[in-house]
N, C-alpha and C positions, 0 to 999 in steps of 0.2 A: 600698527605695532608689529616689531619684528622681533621674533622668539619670544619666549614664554617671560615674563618678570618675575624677579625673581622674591623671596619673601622684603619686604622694605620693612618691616617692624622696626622705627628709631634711625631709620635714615638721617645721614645730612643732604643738604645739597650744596653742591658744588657747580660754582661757576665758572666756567674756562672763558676768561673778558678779553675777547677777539675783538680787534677793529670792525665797524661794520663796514660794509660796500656801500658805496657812494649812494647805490640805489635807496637804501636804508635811512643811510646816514644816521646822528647820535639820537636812537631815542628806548626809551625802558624795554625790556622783553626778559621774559620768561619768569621763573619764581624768584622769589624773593629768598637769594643764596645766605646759607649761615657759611660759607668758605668761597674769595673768591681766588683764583690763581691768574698768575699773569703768564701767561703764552710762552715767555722767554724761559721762565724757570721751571716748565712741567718736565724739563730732562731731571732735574731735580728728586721730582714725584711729588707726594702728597706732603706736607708738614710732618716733621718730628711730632708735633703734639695734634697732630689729628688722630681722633678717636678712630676704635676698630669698630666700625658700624660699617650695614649698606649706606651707598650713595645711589645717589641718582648726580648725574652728569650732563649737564646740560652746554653745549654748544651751539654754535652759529656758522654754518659751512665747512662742519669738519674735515672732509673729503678733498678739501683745499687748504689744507693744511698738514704736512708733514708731522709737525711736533704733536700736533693733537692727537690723529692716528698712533703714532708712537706711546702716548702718555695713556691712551685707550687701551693699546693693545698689553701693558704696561699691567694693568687694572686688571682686566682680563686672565692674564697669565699668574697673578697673587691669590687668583678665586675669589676674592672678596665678591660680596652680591652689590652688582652694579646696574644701572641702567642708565643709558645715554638714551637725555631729552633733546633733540637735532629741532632748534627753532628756526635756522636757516632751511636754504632749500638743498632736501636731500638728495646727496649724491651717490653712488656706489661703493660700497666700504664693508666689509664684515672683520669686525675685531672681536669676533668672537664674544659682544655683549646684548643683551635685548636694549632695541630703538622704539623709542616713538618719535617719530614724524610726525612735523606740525605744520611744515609749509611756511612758518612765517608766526610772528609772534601777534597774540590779539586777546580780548576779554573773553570771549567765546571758547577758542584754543587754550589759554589757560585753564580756563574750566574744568573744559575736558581733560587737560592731562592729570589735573589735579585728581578727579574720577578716577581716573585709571590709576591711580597709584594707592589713591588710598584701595582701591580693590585688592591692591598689593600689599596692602598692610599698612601702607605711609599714614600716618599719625597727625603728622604737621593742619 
């Protein structure tokens, strides 16, 4: 974990649904999103009818993606209380929100981040 998380009490999550790399290929990772976004429209931002709640933000290789960083740092800069969940392998990037690195999505890893968030407050 990197930086402090921030309160999640009534979080959503949010899913940024990147391609995966070949290495991957198509298969399930990370929670189980109530919002997902598509890569193309994050210049956009979040939905007209998404709630004012924390998110937590989950990505796949953010650091290899322009728009994502932008859509992060985007987040970031509104205050909302956010946390980016990196189930890809993390790269170098500070948008100014708390990360958890996971190295890779798995039953195990889920687990745990789940742990940590409801330590955060997360309900779900």
């Amino acid at each position: 974990v990197e930086g402090e998380l921030p309160d999640l009490a009534g979080a959503l999550v949010v899913s940024i649904e990147t391609t995966a790399n070949i290495a991957v290929g198509a298969v399930a990772w990370g929670l189980d999103p109530d919002l997902r976004l598509d890569p193309a429209a994050l210049a956009d931002g979040l939905p007209a009818d998404a709630p004012d709640v924390p998110l937590v933000v989950q990505v796949r290789d953010a650091h290899r993606r322009p728009e994502v960083l932008a859509f992060l740092e985007s987040l970031a800069a509104s205050g909302r209380r956010v946390v980016v969940v990196e189930w890809g392998w993390p790269g170098t990037y500070d948008v100014g929100l708390a990360r958890i690195s996971t190295r890779g999505s798995s039953g195990p890893g889920v687990a745990a981040v789940v742990d940590r968030l409801r330590e955060a407050g997360w309900t779900r």
